[in-house]
ZAMARGU-4260 file (C-alpha; in steps of 0.2 Angstrom, whole numbers, plus 5000, padded with zeros to 4 digits):
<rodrens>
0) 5212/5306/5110 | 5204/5295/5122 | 5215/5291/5137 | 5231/5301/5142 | 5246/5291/5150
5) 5252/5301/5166 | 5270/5298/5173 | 5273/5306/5189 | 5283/5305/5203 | 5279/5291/5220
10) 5281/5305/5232 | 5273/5323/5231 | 5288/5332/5230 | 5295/5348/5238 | 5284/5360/5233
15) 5263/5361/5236 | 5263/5366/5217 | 5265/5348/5212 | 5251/5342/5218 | 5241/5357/5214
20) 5246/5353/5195 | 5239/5337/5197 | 5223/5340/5203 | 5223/5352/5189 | 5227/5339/5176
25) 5213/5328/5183 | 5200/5340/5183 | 5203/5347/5164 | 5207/5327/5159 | 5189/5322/5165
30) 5180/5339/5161 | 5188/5335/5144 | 5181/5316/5146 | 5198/5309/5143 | 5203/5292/5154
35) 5218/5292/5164 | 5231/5279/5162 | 5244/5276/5176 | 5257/5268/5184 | 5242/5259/5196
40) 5249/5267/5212 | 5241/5276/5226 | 5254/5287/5233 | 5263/5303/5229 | 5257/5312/5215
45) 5252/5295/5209 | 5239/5293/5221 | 5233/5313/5220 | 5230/5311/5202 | 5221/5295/5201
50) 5210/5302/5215 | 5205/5317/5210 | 5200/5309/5193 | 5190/5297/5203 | 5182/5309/5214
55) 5177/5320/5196 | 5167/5303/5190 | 5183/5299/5178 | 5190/5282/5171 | 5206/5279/5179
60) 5217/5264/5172 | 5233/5259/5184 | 5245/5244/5177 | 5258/5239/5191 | 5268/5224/5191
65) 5267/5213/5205 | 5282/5216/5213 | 5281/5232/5217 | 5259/5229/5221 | 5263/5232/5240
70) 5277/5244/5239 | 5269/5259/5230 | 5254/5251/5239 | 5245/5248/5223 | 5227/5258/5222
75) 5211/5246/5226 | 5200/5263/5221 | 5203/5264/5204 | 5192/5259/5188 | 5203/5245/5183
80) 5220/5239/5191 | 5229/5227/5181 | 5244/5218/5188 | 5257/5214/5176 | 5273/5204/5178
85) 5287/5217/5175 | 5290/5234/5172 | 5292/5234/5154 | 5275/5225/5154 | 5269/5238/5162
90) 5276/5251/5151 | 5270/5242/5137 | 5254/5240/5143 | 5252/5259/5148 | 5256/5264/5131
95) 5249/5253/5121 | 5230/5259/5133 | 5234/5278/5129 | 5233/5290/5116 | 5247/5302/5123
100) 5260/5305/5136 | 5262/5318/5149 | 5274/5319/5163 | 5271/5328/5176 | 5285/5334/5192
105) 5296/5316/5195 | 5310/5308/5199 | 5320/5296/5189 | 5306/5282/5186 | 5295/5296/5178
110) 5310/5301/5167 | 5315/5285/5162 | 5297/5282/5157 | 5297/5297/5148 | 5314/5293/5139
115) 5304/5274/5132 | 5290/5283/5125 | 5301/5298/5116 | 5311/5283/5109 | 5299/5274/5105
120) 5290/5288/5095 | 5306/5293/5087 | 5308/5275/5081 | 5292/5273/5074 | 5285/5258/5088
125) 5272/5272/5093 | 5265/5289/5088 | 5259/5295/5103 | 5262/5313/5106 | 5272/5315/5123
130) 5272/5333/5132 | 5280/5341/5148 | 5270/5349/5161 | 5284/5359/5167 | 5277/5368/5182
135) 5286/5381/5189 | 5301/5377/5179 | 5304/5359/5186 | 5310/5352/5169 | 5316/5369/5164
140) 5339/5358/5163 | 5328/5344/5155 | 5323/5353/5142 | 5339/5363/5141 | 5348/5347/5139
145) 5337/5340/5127 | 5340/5357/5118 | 5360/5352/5119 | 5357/5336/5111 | 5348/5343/5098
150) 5362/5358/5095 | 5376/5343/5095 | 5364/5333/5083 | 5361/5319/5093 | 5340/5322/5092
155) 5335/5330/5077 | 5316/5329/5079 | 5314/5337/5098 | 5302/5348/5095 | 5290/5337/5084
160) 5292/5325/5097 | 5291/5333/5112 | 5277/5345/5119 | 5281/5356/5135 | 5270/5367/5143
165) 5267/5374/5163 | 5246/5375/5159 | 5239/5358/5156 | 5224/5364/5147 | 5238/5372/5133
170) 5248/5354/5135 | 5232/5344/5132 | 5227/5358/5119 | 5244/5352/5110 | 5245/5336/5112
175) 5223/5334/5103 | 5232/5343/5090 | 5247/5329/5086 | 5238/5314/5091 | 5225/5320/5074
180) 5240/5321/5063 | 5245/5309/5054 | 5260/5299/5057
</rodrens>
């Protein structure tokens, strides 16, 4: 595992612990020498987390599209920005940079982008090990949900798919280990 995709939320959320787990994730992602890929923005958690992996001496990679370059203010600070044309280019592109997926605390952007790269997993376009960081129990109905589907039989694989932990070190820990299985 070389780079880690990191979807998060735009805003910092309601509670400080958000971006407390962030600038965790960025210190342990850089002490780890692992390059962060992002969605290119410089606000929100989006911003805490690219910074503080810039401030430890990290490689940050942000993909944006161009329409929204101005509106999540698009981060000039940052190892490499590349502008794309669409978000589904920019998905594309952020998976196709990284080695595995995390989402941390956010709203429904960060959920839908976690949804792509579980699906895409489970249809065999990626195997990129995606995990949770579920701090203090934020994703806690997600993961009882996907637990539902899974009772209901609508997602067989969940857990072979899907990595949740509330320490990032045990979450990147995890995710090392699927990434050198093989597919």
């Amino acid at each position: 595992m070389q780079r880690v995709a990191v979807f998060c939320g735009s805003r910092h959320g309601a509670e400080p612990a958000y971006r407390r787990a962030a600038e965790e994730l960025a210190a342990l992602l850089v002490q780890r020498e692992l390059g962060l890929v992002y969605g290119g923005g410089n606000v929100g958690l989006m911003g805490v987390l690219a910074d503080s992996v810039m401030a430890g001496g990290g490689e940050v990679i942000g993909v944006i599209p161009e329409k929204l370059r101005a509106r999540e203010v698009a981060h000039q600070g940052i190892t490499d920005l590349q502008v794309v044309g669409s978000m589904h280019e920019r998905k594309e592109r952020i998976y196709r940079l990284a080695d595995a997926v995390v989402a941390l605390p956010g709203g429904i952007g960060t959920f839908e982008e976690l949804f792509e790269a579980l699906t895409w997993n489970q249809l065999g376009i990626h195997r990129k090990p995606c995990g949770l960081l579920n701090v203090e129990g934020y994703y806690d109905p997600l993961v009882a949900m996907i637990e539902r589907a899974h009772e209901m039989e609508f997602f067989l694989r969940h857990r072979e798919l899907l990595a949740v932990a509330s320490d990032a070190g045990a979450l990147l820990d995890e995710l090392a280990a699927r990434a050198e299985k093989p597919a």
